[in-house]
N, C-alpha and C positions, 0 to 999 in steps of 0.2 A: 491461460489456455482458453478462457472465454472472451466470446466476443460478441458483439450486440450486431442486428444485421447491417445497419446502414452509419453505427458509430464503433467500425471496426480499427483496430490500429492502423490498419492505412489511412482512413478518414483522419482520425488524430496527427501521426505524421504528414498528410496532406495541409493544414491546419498550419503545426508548424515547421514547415518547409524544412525540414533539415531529418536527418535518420540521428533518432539519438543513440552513442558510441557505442552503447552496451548491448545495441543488436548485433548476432552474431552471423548473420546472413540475412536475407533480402527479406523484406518485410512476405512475399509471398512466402517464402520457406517456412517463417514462424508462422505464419498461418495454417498451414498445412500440418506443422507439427505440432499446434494448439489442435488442431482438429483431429488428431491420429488420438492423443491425450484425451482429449475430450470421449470420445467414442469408445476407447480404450474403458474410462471412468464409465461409461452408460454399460459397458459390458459386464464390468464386475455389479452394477446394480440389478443389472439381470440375472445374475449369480444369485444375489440375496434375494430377489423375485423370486426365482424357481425354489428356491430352497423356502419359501413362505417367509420371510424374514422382512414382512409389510415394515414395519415399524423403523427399521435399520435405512431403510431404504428410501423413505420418503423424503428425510431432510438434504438427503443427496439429489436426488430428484426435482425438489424444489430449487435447489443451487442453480444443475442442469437447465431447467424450464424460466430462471428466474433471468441467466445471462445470458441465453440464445433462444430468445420469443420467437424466431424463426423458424425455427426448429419442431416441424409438426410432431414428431415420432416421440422426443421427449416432454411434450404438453401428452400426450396422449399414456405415455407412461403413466404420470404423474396422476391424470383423470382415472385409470382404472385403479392405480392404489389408493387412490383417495376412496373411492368407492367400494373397494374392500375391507377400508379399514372404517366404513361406514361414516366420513366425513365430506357429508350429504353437503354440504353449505362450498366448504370447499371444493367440491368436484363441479358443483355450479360454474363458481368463479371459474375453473381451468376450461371448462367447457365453452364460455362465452370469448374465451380468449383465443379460441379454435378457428378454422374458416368456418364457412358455412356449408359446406360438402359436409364436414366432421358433427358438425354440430349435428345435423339431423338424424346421422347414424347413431353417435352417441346419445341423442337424448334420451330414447326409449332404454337402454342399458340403466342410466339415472332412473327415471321411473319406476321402473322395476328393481331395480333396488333399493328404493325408499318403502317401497312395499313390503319385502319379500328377510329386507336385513336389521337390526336393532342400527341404531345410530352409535356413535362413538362413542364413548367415555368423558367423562367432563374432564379426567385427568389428562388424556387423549386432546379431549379439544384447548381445553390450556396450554399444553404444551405447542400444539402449532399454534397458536394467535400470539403464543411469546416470540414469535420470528415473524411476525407480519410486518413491524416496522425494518426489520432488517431486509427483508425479499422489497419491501418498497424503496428502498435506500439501493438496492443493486438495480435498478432501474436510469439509476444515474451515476451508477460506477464508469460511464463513456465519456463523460464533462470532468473536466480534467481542473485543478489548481492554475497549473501554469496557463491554459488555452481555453479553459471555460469561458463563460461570461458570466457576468454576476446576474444579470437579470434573468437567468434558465436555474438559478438556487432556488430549491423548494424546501424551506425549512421544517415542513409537516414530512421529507424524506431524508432526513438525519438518522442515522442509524444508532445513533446515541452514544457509539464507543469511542471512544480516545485517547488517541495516541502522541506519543513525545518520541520527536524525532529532531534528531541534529543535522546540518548542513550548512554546506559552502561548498566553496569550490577544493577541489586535490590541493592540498598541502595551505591551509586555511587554518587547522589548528584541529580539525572535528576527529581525531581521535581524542586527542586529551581530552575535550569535552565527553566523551564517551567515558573516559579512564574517570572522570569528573560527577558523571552521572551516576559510574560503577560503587562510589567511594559515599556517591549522596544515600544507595541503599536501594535503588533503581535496578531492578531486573531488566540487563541486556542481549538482546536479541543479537547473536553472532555467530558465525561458525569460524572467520579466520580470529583467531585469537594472540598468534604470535608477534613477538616482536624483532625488531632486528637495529643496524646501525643508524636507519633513516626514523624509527618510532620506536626506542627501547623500550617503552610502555606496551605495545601492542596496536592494532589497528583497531579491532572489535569492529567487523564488517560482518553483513551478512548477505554472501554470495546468493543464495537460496530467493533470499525476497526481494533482489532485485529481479526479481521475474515477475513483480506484481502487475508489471505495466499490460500484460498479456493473460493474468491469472489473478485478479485482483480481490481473488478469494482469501488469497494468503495474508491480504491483513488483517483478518476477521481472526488468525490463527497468533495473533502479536499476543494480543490480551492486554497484561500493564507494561510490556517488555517494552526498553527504548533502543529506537534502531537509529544506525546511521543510514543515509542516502545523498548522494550528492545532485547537486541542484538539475543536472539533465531530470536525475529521477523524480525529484520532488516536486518538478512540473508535473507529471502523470498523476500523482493523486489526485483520487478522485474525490469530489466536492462532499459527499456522503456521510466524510465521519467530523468529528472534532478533532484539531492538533492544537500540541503545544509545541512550536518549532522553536530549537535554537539554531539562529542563525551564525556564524562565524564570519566575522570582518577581517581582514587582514591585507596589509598595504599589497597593492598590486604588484612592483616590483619584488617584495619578501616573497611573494606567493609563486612568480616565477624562477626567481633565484630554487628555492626550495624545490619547486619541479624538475629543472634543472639535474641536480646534484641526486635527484631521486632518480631522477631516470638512469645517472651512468652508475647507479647500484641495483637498476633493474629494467634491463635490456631488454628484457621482454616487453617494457609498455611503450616500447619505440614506437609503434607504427601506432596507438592512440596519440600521443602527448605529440608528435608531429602531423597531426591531423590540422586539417584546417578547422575542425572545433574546436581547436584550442589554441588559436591566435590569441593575442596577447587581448586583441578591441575584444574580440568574440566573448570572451572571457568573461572582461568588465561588461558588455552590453549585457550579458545572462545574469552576471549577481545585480543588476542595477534593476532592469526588468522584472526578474521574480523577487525583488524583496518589492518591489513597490506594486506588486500585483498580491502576491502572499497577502499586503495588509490590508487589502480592500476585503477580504475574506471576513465575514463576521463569524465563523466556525474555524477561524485559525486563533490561533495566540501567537504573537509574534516576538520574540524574544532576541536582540540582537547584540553579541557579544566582541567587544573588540580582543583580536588575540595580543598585539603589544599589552597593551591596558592588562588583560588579563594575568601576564605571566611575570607583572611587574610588582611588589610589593608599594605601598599595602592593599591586604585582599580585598577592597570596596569593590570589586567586579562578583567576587564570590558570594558577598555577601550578596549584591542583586540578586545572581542566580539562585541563590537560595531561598528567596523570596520566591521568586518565579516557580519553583520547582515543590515549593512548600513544605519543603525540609524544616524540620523540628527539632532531629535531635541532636544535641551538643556532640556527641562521637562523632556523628555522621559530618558532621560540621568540619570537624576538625581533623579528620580523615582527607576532606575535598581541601583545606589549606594547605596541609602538608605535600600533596600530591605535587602543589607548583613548585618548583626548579628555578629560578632565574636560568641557571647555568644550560638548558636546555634551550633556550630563547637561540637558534640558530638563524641564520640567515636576514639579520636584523638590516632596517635602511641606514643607512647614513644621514 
């Protein structure tokens, strides 16, 4: 729902020439509907405003102010609760980030309240200098994994969090690795949890956070949880945080065969899976491209897992990942062997 003024998701899809699948109408539509949300968010902080609820209010504020620097009304927000909550240092900075019209009206407001109010609390100012590297880190949440460039990385704007996330392309194997991660002891981020005749284990997706590409708040809300995304999405991440990606190999032919036979058990994802992002070249061009851009990342971990190799005994694939994953203990170990199946091995090459 946020967007920066001049590295908005149009910029980004301008970038990379293509609309990725999981938009559900024209990039101007989710803008407007990012912007209804957005505004919607600043109303209920007005609520906590009025009701004097300073405190509730600022970290949202700073969200606001941090992803749409455009945005006069909510800098200006953010400058009088600073100043009421007597974070004289802080209302500085919001103020110099104003134009210059605002700055002259506001600065005497500052003045006088350096005067007139006690300063904040040392517990007060601790607690916002623990989110400074994070509000500097959303500053580059528009530089993207898949379309960055490496040389716009600012490592002094690392947000510090990190995340473990699986991917490849549809029908690659990246549930079981999810079923895999579940079994390692990894808290998963998912809301479809079901399974059926095409994944009797479950999908473990999470419909919700693939809305990060537009609202890229939500991964700040993961925590240690591991999500699935597939590789459209995993290009939007932004350069900001640390990942441990596992990637998922799988022969190109298994992987369309497997789409295939998925599609005629679910008729509903016709009009993607016959899309022209999802030619057979387009396909391989996208896992070829993002794994060999993903490694140039010195804030990714790049982990890449063959799915034959993997579902074939003996478990030397598992045991890498568990290296990788830094799994320890013998249950949990032993839990992610038993998971693999041969007999699940479908759609194998010849």
């Amino acid at each position: 729902m946020n967007f920066r003024h001049k590295d908005s998701l149009s910029h980004m899809i301008e970038e990379a020439s293509f609309d990725p699948f999981w938009i559900e109408a024209s990039t101007k539509q989710q803008i407007e509907r990012s912007k209804k949300i957005r505004n919607a968010q600043h109303m209920k902080i007005q609520g906590l405003l009025n009701q004097s609820n300073f405190m509730l209010a600022l970290p949202q504020l700073e969200e606001l102010s941090d992803l749409t620097p455009s945005n006069e009304n909510y800098r200006e927000s953010l400058f009088q609760t600073q100043i009421t909550l007597g974070l004289f240092r802080e209302a500085l900075q919001t103020l110099n980030q104003l134009p210059q019209s605002q700055r002259e009206r506001l600065q005497a407001t500052l003045d006088k309240a350096k005067k007139t109010q006690k300063p904040a609390s040392k517990v007060l100012v601790n607690s916002v200098d623990s989110r400074i590297q994070l509000r500097r880190a959303r500053q580059c949440y528009s530089i993207s994994l898949g379309w960055g460039s490496l040389s716009k990385f600012d490592r002094t704007a690392c947000s510090g969090m990190s995340f473990t996330i699986v991917t490849g392309l549809p029908r690659s194997g990246t549930s079981l690795m999810m079923q895999l991660l579940r079994n390692a002891g990894l808290e998963i981020c998912a809301d479809i949890l079901g399974g059926d005749k095409c994944n009797p284990g479950g999908y473990l997706e999470s419909k919700r956070m693939e809305r990060f590409f537009y609202d890229p708040v939500l991964l700040e809300t993961l925590g240690s949880r591991a999500i699935k995304l597939f590789l459209d999405q995993i290009a939007y991440l932004p350069i900001s945080h640390n990942y441990k990606i596992v990637f998922m190999q799988r022969p190109m032919d298994e992987v369309l065969t497997s789409q295939k036979r998925f599609l005629r058990s679910h008729p509903e994802f016709e009009d993607y899976f016959n899309s022209s992002h999802m030619l057979p070249d387009v396909q391989e061009k996208r896992r070829k491209d993002l794994q060999e851009k993903l490694s140039q990342w010195p804030q990714v971990d790049l982990h890449c897992v063959n799915f034959p190799e993997l579902v074939r005994p003996p478990s030397e694939k598992i045991d890498n990942l568990v290296k990788f994953l830094g799994v320890t203990a013998k249950e949990q170990i032993a839990s992610m062997k038993k998971l693999i199946d041969p007999k699940l091995y479908h759609n194998r090459s010849n």
